[in-house]
VOPAGU-2260 file (C-alpha; in pm, 1 decimal, decimal comma):
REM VOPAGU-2260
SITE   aa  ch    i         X         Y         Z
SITE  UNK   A    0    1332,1   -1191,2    1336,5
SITE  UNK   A    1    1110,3   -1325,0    1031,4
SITE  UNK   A    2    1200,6   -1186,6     737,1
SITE  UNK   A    3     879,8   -1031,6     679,5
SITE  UNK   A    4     869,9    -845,1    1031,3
SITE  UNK   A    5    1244,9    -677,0     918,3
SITE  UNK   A    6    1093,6    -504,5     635,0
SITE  UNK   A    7     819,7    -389,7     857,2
SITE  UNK   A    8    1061,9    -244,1    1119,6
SITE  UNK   A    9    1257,1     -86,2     822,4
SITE  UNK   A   10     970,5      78,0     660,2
SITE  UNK   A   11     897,6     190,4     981,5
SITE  UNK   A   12    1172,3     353,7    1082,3
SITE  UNK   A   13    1079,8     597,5     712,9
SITE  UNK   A   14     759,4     695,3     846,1
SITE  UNK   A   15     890,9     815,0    1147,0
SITE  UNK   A   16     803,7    1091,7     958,3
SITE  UNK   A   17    1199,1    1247,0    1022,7
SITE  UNK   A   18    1151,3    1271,1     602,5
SITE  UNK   A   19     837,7    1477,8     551,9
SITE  UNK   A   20     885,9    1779,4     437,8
SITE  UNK   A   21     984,4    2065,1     679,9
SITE  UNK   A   22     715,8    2309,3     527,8
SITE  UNK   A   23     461,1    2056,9     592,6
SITE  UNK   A   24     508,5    1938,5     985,3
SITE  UNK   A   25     655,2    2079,2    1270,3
SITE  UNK   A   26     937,3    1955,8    1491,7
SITE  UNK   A   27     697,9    1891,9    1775,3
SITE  UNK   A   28     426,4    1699,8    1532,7
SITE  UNK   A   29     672,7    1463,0    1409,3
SITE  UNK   A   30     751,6    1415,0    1813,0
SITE  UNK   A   31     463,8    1331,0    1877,4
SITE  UNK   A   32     380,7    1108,0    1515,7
SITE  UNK   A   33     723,9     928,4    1544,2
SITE  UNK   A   34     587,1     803,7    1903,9
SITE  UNK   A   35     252,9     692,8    1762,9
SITE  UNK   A   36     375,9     529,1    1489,0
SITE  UNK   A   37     634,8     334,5    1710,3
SITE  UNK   A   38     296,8     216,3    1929,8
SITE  UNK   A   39     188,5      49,0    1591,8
SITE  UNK   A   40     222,3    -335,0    1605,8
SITE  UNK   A   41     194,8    -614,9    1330,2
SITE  UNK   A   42     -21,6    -904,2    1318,1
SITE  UNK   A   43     152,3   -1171,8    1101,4
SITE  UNK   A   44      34,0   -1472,1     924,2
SITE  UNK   A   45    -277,3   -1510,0    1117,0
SITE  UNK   A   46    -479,7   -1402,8    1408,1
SITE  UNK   A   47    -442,6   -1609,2    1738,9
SITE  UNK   A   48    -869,1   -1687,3    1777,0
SITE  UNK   A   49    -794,3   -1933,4    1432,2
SITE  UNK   A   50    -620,5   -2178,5    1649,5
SITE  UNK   A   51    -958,4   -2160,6    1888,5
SITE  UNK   A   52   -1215,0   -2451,8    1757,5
SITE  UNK   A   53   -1496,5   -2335,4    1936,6
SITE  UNK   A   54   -1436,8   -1976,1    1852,1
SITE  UNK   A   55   -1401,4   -2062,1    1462,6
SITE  UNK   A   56   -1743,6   -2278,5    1483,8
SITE  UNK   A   57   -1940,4   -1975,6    1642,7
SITE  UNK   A   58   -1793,7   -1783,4    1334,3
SITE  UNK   A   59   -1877,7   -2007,2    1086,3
SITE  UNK   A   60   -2212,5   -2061,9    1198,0
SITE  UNK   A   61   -2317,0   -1737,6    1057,8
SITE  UNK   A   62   -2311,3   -1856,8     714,7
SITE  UNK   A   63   -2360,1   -2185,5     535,1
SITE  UNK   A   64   -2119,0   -2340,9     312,5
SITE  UNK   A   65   -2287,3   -2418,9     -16,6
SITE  UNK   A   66   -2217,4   -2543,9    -413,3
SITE  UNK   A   67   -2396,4   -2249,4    -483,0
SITE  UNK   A   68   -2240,5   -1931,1    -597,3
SITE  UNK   A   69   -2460,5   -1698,8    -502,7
SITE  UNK   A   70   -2525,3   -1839,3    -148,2
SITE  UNK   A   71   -2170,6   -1869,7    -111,3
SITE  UNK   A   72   -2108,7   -1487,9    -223,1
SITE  UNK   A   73   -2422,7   -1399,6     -10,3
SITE  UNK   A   74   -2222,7   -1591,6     304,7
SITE  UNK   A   75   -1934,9   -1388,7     238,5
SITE  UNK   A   76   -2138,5   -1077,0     293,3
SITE  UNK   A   77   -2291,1   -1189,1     621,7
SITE  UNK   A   78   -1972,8   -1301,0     758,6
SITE  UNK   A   79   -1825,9    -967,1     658,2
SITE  UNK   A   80   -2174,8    -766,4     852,7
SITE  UNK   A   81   -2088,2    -970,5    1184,8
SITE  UNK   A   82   -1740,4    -925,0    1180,6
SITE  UNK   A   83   -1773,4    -523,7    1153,9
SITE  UNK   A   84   -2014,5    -594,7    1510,2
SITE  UNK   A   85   -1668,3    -710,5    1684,4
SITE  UNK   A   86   -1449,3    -508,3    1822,6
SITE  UNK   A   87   -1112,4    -648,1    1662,6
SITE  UNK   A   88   -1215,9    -674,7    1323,1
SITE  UNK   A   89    -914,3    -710,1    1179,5
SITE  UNK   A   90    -865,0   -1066,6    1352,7
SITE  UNK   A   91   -1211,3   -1173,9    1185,1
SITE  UNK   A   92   -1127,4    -991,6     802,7
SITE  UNK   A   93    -766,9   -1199,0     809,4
SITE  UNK   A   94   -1000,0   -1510,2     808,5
SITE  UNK   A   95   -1228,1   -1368,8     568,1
SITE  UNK   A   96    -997,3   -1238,4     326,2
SITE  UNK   A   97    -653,3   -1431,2     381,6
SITE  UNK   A   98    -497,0   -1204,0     140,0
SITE  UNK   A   99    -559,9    -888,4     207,5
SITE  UNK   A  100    -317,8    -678,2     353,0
SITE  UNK   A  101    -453,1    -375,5     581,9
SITE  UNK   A  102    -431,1    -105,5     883,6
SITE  UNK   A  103    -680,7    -124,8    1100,7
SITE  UNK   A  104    -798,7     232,8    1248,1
SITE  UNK   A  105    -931,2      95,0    1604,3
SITE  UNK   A  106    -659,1     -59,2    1703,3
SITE  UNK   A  107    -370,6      72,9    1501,6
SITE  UNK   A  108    -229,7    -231,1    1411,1
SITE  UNK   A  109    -114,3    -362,3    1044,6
SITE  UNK   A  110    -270,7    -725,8     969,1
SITE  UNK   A  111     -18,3    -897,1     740,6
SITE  UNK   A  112    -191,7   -1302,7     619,3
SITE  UNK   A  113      -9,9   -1618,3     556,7
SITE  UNK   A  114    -128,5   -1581,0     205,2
SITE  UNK   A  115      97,8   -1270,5     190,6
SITE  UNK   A  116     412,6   -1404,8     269,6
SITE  UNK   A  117     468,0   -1676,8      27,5
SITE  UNK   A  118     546,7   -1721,7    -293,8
SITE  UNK   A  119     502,2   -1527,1    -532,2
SITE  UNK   A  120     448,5   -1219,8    -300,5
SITE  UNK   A  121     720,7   -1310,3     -52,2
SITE  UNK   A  122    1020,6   -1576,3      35,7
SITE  UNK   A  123    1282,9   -1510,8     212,4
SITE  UNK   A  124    1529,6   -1615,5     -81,2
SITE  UNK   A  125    1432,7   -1330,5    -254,8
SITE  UNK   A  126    1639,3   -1006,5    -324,2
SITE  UNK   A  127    1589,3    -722,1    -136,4
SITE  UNK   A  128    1503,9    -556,2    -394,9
SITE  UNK   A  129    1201,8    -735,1    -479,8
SITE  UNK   A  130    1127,3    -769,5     -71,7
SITE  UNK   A  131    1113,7    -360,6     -24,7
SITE  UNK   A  132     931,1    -301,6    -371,6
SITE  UNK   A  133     710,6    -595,7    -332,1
SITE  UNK   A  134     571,7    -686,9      37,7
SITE  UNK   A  135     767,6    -372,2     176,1
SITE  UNK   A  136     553,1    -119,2     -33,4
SITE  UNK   A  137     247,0    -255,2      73,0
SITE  UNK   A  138     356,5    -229,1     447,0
SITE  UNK   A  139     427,6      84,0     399,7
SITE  UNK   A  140      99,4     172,2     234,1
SITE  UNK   A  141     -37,3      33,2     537,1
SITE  UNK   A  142     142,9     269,4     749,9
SITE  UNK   A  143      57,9     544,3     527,3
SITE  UNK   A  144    -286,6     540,3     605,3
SITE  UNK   A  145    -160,6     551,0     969,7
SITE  UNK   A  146       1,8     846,4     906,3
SITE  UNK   A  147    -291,4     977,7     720,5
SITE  UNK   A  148    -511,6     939,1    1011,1
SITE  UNK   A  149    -290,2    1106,7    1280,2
SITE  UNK   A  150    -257,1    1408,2    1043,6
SITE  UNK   A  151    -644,9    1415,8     889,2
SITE  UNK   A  152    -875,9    1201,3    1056,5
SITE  UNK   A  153    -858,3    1006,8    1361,2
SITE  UNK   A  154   -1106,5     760,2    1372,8
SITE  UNK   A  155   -1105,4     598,0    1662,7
SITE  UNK   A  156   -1364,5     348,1    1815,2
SITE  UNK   A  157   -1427,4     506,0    2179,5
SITE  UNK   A  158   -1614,6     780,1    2201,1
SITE  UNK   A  159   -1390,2     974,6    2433,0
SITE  UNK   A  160   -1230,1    1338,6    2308,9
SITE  UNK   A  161    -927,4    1349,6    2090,2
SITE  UNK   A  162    -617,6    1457,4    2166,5
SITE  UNK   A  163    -473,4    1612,8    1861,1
SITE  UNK   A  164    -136,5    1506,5    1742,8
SITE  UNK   A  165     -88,7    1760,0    1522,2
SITE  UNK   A  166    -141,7    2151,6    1502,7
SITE  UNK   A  167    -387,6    2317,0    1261,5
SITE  UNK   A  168    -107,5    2441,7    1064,2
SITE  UNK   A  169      44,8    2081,1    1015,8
SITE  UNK   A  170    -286,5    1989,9     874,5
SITE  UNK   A  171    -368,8    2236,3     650,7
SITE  UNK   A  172     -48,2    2227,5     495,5
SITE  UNK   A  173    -112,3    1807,9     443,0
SITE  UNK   A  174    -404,0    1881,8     301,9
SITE  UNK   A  175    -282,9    2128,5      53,9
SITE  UNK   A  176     -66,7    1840,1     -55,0
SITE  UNK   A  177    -361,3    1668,5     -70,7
SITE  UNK   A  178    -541,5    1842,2    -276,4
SITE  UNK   A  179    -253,0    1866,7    -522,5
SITE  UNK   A  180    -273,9    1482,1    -568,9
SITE  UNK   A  181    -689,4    1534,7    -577,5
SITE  UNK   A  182    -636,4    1778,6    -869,0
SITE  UNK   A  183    -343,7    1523,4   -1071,4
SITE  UNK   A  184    -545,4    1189,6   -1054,6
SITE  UNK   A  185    -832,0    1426,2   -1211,6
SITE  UNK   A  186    -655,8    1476,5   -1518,0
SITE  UNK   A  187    -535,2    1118,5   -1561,7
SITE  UNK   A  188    -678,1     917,7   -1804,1
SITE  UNK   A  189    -771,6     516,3   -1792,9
SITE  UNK   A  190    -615,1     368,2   -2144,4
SITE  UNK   A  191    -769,8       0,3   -2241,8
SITE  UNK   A  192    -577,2    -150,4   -2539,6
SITE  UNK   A  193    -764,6    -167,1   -2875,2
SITE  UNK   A  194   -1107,8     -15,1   -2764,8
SITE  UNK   A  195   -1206,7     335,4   -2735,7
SITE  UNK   A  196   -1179,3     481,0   -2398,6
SITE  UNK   A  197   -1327,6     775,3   -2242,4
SITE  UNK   A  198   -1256,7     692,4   -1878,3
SITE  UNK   A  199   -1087,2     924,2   -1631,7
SITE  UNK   A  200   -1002,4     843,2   -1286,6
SITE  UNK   A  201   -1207,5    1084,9   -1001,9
SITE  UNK   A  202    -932,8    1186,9    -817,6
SITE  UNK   A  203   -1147,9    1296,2    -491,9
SITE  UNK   A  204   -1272,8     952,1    -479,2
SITE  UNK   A  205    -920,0     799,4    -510,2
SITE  UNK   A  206    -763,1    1087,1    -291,5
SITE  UNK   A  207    -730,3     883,3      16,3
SITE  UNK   A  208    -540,8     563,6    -145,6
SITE  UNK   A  209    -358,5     772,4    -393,5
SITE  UNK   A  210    -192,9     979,9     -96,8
SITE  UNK   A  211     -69,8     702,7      75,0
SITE  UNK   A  212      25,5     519,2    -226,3
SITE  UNK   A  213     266,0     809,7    -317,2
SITE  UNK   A  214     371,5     783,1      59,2
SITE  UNK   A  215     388,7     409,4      54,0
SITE  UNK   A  216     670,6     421,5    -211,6
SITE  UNK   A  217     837,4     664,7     -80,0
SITE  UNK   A  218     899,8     511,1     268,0
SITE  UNK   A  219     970,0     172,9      87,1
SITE  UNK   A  220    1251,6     322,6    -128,2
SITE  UNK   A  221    1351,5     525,0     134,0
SITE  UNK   A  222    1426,6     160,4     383,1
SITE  UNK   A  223    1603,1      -0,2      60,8
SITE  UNK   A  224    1846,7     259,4     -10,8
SITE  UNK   A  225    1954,4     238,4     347,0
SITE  UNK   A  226    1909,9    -114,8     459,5
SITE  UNK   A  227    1844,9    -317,6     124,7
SITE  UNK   A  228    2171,8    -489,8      13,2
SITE  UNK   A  229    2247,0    -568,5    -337,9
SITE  UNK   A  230    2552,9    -768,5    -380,5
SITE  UNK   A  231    2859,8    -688,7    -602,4
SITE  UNK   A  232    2850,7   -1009,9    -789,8
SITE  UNK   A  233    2582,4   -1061,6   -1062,0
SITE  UNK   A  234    2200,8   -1160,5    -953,7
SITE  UNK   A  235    2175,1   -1473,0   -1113,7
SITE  UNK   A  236    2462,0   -1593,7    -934,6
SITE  UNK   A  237    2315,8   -1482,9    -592,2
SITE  UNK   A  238    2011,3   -1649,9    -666,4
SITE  UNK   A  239    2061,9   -1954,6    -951,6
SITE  UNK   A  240    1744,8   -2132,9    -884,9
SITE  UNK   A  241    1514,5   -1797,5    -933,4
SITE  UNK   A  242    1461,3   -1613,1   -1249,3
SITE  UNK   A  243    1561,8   -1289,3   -1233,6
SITE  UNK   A  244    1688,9   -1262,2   -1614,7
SITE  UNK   A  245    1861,9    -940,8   -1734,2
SITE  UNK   A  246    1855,1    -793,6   -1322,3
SITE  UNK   A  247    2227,9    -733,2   -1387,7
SITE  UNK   A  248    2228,3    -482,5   -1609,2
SITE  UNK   A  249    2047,6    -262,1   -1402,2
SITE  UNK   A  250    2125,2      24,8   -1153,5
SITE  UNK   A  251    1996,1     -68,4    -742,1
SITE  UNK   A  252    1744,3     175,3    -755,6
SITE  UNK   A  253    1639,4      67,4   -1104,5
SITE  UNK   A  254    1628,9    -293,2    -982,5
SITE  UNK   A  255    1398,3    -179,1    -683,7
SITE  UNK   A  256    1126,2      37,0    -928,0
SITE  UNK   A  257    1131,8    -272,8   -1211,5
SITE  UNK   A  258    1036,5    -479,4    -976,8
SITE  UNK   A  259     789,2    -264,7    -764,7
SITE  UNK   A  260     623,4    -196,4   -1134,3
SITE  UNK   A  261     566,9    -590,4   -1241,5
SITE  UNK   A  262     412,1    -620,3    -889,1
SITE  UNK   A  263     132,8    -466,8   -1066,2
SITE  UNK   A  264      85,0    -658,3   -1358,1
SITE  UNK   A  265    -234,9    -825,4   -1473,3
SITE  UNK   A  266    -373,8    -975,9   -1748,9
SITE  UNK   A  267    -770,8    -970,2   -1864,9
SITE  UNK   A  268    -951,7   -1222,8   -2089,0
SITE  UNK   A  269   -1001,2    -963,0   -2334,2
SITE  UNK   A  270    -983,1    -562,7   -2429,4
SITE  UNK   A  271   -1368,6    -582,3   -2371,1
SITE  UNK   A  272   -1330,1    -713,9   -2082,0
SITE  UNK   A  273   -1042,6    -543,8   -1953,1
SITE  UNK   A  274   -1295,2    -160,0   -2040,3
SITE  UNK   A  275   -1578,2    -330,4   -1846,5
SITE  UNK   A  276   -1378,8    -430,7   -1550,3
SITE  UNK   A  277   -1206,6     -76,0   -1532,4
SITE  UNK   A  278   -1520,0     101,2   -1601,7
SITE  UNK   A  279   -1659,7     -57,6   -1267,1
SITE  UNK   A  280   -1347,7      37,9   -1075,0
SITE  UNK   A  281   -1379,7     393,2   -1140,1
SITE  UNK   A  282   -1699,3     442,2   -1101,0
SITE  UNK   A  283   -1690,3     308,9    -709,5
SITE  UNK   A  284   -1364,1     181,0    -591,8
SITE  UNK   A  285   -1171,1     404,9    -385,0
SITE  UNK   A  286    -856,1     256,0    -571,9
SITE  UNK   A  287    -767,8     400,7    -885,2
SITE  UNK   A  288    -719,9     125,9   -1168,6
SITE  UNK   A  289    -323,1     -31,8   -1182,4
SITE  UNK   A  290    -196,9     110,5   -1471,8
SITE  UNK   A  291    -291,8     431,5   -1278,4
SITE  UNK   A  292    -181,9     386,6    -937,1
SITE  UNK   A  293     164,1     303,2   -1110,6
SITE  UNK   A  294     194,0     605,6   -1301,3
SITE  UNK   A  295     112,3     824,7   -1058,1
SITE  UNK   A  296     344,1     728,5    -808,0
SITE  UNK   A  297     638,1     701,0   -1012,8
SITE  UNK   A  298     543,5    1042,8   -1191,0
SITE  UNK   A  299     543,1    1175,7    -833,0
SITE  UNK   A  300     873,2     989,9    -750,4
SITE  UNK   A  301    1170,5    1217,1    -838,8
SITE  UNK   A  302    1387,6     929,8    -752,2
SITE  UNK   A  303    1222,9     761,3   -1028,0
SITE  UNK   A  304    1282,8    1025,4   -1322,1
SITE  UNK   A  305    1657,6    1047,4   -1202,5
SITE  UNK   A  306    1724,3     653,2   -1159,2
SITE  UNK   A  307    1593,8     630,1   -1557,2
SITE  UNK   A  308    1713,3     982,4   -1670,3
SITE  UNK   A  309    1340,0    1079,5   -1772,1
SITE  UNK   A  310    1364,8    1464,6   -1921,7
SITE  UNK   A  311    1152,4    1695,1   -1741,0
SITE  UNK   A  312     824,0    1754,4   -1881,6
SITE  UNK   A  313     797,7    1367,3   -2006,4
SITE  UNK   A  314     497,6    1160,5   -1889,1
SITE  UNK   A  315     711,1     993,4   -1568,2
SITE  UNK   A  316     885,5    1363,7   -1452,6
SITE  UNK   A  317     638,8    1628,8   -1487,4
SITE  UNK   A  318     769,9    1970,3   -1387,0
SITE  UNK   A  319     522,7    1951,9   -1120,9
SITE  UNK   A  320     473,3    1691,7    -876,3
SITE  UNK   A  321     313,6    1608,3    -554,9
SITE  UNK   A  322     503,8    1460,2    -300,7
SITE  UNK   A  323     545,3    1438,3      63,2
SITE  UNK   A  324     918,2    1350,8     186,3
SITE  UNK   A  325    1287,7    1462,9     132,1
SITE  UNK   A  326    1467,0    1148,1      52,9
């Protein structure tokens, strides 16, 4: 099995939804989402039609490759309008954007890219506790949104009826969840180093990503602590010819949130910058800035607070959190 796929089937397996809460979903509901989610599938490194000349030149030919910025960017767009026209969209967005990692709605299926599984997202050298916090978390984002739609909204591409997968009383308890994340990510504020801030995140805009973010690491921590390995003898003799400097002073579960955390990092050309860049993001991305998305998920996390001893009431452990499973 590549490497990659194992995490996949591990995370998995912590969706299964055998976690969430018992207030939230009944026995028969997580029947019924445990078989749905095992109907999911992976695409991995890149979709089959890229080996198919003829079908790549009809692609292509929708846009012209230019030294031109803005005709390139322009290009980009176009491509982007004809591949929403096709019915597997996912296979023409894995050319488009080789990076991005996503779920795909129509066809329930997660689309992992080659230029996700290499260095320095993925190898399979690396520890598991940098494959669950790193590539594993976002797999499990993925299937948070899955789980998302069979519990909210099921958008599916034919036009037929919907049969529910989960009672009315399954969903309105979700979505008083929910709402309790909608309400947090309100309150949170966007800090920018050295220059006056006055930005705060919109928390409906944000709800949908911030849900299954706080899912996401949930089900990735979950699939560590029970199938991640972390060896008696010291990191840096597991692994001599990686830097992992300092890893052996630290707890498994501290290992796994260190290095979920420094997935995150990034680095602007300046403060100014750095406030005009964030200033876009939360006025129209559905993704709440990283500094954010970080916070809010470890705040939520009350594996975190008790790996690092946080008091109660302290920025990471607030008294009252939203979450979603019983680890």
């Amino acid at each position: 099995m590549n490497p990659s796929s194992g995490v996949l089937v591990d995370s998995k397996k912590h969706s299964g939804y055998p976690g969430l809460r018992r207030q939230v979903v009944s026995v028969p509901c997580k029947t019924n989402m445990t078989r749905r989610m095992e109907n999911l599938s992976m695409i991995l490194g890149a979709p089959d039609e890229i080996k198919n000349e003829t079908w790549i030149q009809q692609f292509h030919s929708k846009g012209n490759i230019s030294d031109m910025y803005d005709l390139n960017t322009n290009n980009i767009v176009q491509l982007e309008k004809y591949a929403a026209t096709l019915v597997n969209r996912q296979m023409i967005a894995g050319v488009v954007s080789p990076a991005s990692v996503f779920y795909w709605y129509g066809t329930k299926q997660v689309f992992l890219p080659a230029g996700r599984v290499q260095r320095p997202s993925f190898h399979h050298e690396f520890p598991d506790f940098k494959k669950f916090s790193g590539i594993g978390f976002t797999l499990a984002h993925e299937l948070g949104h899955a789980l998302h739609a069979c519990i909210v909204d099921d958008p599916l591409t034919s036009a037929a009826p919907i049969t529910p997968f989960v009672s009315d009383w399954t969903r309105k308890n979700f979505l008083n969840l929910t709402s309790c994340v909608g309400k947090q990510y309100s309150s949170f504020e966007v800090e920018v180093r050295n220059v006056p801030s006055d930005l705060i995140v919109n928390g409906e805009q944000t709800l949908k990503e911030n849900v299954v973010d706080i899912l996401g690491i949930q089900i990735s921590f979950k699939a560590f602590m029970e199938h991640g390995e972390v060896s008696s003898s010291p990191v840096h003799e597991q692994f001599p010819h990686l830097d992992f400097f300092g890893c052996d002073e630290f707890t498994k579960e501290q290992l796994f949130f260190i290095s979920f955390a420094q997935e995150w990092c990034e680095a602007y050309e300046s403060d100014q910058i750095e406030y005009e860049r964030l200033t876009s993001q939360v006025r129209g991305d559905t993704h709440a800035p990283h500094s954010v998305r970080v916070m809010g998920m470890l705040a939520n996390f009350e594996e975190f607070s008790k790996a690092f001893h946080c008091p109660v009431g302290s920025r990471y452990n607030p008294e009252e959190k939203c979450g979603f499973f019983n680890i």
